[in-house]
C-alpha positions in Angstrom: 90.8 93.7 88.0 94.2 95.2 87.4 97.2 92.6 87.1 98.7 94.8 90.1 95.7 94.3 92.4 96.0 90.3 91.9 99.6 90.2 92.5 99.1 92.5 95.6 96.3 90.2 96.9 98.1 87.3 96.4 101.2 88.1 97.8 99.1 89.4 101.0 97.3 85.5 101.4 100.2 83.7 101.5 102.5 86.0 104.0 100.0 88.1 105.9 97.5 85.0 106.6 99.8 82.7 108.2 101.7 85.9 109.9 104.7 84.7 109.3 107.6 85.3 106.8 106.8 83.5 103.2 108.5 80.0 102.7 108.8 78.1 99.9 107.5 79.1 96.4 106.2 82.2 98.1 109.7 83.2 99.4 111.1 82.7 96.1 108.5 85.2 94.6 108.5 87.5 96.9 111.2 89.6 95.6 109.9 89.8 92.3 106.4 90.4 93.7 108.1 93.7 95.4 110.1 94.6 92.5 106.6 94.7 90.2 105.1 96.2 92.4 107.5 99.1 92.7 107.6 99.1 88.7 103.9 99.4 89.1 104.0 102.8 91.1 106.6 104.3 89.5 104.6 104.1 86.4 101.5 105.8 88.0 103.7 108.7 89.5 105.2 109.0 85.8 101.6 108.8 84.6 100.2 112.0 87.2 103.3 114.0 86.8 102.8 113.9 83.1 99.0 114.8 83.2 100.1 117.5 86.0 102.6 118.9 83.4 100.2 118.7 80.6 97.9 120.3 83.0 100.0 123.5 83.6 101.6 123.7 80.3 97.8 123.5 78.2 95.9 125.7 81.5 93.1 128.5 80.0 93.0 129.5 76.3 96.7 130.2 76.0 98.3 130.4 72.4 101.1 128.2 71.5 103.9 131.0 72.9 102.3 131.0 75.7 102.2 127.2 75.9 106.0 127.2 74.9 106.9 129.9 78.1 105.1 128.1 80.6 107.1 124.7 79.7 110.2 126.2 79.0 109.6 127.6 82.9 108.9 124.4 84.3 112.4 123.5 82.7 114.3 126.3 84.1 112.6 126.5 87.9 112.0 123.8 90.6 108.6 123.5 91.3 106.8 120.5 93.0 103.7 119.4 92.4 101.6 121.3 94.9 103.2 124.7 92.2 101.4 123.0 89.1 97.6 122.6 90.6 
């Protein structure tokens, strides 16, 4: 089980179960609770927009000018995500 998953469940039985705002040592970590897991899903959106990149950039049996051009366009253009599938 990912440390992420045992924070999250953790952080869910103390506040969630007693329906009520966190007191005590829960309070305290509460913040730092949020703030990891924030860390934690800005590293999987880093992690996906990589592979989407890597995706795009490597697609078909394109040489390595071709490789360079469609980076080098990425760079250059706005595109979202939905442009790189």
């Amino acid at each position: 089980m990912k440390p992420a998953t045992i924070i999250l469940s953790l952080f869910f039985l103390v506040t969630a179960c007693s329906r009520q705002a966190p007191v005590g040592a829960a309070a305290d970590m509460e913040p730092l609770i949020r703030e990891y897991l924030v860390l934690e899903l800005s590293m999987a959106q880093h992690d996906l927009g990589k592979d989407l990149v890597r995706d795009f950039v490597e697609r078909g049996n394109a040489d390595t000018e071709e490789r360079w051009r469609r980076f080098e366009s990425l760079l250059c253009s706005p595109m979202t995500a939905g442009d790189l599938r």
